[in-house]
N, C-alpha and C positions, 0 to 999 in steps of 0.2 A: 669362382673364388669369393668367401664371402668380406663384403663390403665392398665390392668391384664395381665401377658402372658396368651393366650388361647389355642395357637395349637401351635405346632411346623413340620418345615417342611425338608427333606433330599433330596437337588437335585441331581441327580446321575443320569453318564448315563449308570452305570450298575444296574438295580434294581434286577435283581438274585443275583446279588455276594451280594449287598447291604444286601439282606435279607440272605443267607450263612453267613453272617459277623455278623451281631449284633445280628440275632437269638439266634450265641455261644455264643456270648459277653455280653450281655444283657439280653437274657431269651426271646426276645420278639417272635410275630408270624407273621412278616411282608407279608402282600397276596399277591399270585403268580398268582391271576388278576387283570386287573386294574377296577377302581371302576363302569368302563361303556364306552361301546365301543367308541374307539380312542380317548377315557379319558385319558394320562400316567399318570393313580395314584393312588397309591394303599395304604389302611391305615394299619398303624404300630399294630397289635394288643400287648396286655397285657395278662401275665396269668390270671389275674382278670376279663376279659371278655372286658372289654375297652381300648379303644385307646388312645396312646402315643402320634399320631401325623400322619403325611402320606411320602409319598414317591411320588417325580417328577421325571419324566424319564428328564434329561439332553439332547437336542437331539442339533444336528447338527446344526441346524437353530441357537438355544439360545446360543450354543458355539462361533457362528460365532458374534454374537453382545457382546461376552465378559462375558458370564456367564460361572460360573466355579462350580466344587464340593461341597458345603457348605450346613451348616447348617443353617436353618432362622428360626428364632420364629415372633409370629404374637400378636402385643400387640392391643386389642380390645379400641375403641373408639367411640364415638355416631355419629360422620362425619364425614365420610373418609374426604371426599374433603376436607373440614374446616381445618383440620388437615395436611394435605396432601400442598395443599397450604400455612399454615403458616410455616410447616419446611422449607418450599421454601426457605421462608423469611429470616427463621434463618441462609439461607446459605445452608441446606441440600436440597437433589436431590429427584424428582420423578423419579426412574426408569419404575415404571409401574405406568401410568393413572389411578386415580379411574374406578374401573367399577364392573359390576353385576356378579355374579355367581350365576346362578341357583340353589336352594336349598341350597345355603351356605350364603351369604351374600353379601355387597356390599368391597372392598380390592381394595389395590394401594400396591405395592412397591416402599420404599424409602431408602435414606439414611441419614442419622444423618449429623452434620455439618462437623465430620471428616471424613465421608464415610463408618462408618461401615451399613450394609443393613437389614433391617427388613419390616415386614408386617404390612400394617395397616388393622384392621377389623371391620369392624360392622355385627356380624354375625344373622342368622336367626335362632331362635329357634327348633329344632327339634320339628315336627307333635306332638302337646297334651302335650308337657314340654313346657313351654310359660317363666315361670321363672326355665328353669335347666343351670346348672353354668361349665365351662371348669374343669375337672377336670383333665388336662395333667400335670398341676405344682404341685408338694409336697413337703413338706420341709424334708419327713423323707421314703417317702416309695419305695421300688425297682420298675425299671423298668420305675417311670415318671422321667422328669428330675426336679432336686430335688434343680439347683442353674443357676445364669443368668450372667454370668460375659464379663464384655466388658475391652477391651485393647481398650485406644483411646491415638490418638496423641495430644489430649487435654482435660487430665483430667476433670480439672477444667472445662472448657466448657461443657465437657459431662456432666457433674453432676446439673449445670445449664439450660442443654436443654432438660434433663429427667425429672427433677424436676416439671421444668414450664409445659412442657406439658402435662402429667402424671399424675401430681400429686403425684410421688413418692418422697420419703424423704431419705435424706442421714445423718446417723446418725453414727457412733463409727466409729473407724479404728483401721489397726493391722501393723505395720511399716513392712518396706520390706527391711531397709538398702538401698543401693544404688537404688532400683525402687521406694522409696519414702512410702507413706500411702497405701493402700488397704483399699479403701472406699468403708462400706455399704451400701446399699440402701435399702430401707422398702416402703410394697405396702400396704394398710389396714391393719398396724399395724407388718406385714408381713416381715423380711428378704429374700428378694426373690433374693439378689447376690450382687453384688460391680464390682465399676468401678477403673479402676487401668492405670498406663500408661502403653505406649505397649511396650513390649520390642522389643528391636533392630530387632532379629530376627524373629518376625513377620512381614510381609512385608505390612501390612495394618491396620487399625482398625478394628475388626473383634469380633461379640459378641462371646462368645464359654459356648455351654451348657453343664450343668456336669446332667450322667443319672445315677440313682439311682441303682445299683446292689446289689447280695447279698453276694460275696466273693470278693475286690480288686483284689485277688494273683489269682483267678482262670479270673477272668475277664484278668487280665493281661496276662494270659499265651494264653488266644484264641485272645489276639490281637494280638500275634505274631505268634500264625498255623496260623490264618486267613488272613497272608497276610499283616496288619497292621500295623504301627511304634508307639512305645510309645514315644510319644516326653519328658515328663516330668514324669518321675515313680513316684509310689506312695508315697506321702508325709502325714503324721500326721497332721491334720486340727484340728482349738478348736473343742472343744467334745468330740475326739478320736478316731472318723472315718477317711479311706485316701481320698485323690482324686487321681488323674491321669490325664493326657493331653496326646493323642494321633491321630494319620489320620489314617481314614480308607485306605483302598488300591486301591480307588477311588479318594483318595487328601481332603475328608471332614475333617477338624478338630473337634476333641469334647473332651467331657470332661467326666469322671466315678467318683462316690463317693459313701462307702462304708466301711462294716465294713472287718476287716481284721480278719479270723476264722482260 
């Protein structure tokens, strides 16, 4: 559906420690080959049999042009390029030229007007599913990630350049005191996360995903054997489940949300 998150991506250029980490963290079964010879990349499995999202090896080359640890989601659309050149316009960056992937679809990486990075996609349907639908995002269940939240150096902007392009809708807020609103956003009806300013100690605009677990406090204790830093410990969110903000031991930032048992 277009404007949907579809996939989600972990650049890392350790993808053993990577999968050692969040397999404890998460439950996931991240593959220890990559998907096709001198492919680096390997998909995230789910105890449910399906995929989370995948894993890029970080190599040398891509460090040397300025790429770092991080987490990318991939928001689908009917034209790359179309799309791709109008965020030009808005002031946002092509990192990566439109172009083809074999058996996946046609993708560009850009960034937003205040530089946070994401994917653009128009993907190919898997052989004999012609209408099957991403189902990486959830709003409730462990293991997808379950919320899409962006810190930008301009709110307000952000909210107007997701809006128009998207088609998504910003609707309620929940005060923050000194960080201001913590604005909603809704995709087909959908809470699918909020845009919020960034705080000081983020050094960039940066979207950060929260992944659906099934204990906070046990999640939280293997980010820290695994190496991990919790940046923001568990907090009480409306409903009564926590989140958590924390980097892998890679430098990824992400996000967990969860009940506490």
């Amino acid at each position: 559906m277009s404007g949907a998150f579809i996939w989600y991506e972990l650049l890392t250029p350790d993808p053993a420690a990577a999968k050692a980490f969040y397999d404890a963290v998460v439950g996931w079964d991240i593959a220890t080959d990559p998907v096709a010879p001198g492919l680096e990349y390997r998909m995230i499995g789910r105890s449910d049999g399906g995929n989370a999202g995948g894993v890029m090896t970080l190599n040398e080359e891509m460090r040397a042009n300025g790429a770092r640890p991080v987490w990318l989601g991939y928001v689908h659309v009917e034209d790359v390029d179309a799309t791709a050149a109008a965020i030009e316009k808005d002031g946002g960056t092509i990192r990566m030229s439109p172009w083809d992937q074999p058996g996946v679809g046609r993708l560009a990486m850009v960034t937003d007007p205040s530089g946070a990075p994401f994917y653009l996609m128009d993907p190919i349907p898997p052989e004999g599913q012609p209408d099957a639908v991403s189902d990486v995002f959830s709003v409730d269940r462990p293991q997808h990630v379950r919320w899409n939240e962006l810190s930008s150096t301009d709110q307000d902007g952000a909210i107007d350049f997701y809006t128009r392009r998207f088609g998504w809708v910003q609707d309620g807020a929940m005060p923050m005191g000194e960080m201001g609103d913590y604005k909603f956003i809704h995709h087909d009806g959908t809470a699918i996360g909020a845009i919020m300013k960034k705080p000081d100690a983020m050094p960039v605009s940066l979207w950060t995903y929260y992944v659906g677990v099934d204990d906070i406090d046990r999640a939280e204790r293997a980010i820290s054997e695994g190496g991990g830093q919790v940046v923001q410990p568990p907090m009480q969110i409306p409903g009564g489940e926590y989140s958590l903000v924390a980097m892998d031991p890679m430098g990824a930032s992400f996000g967990l949300v969860g009940p506490r048992n």
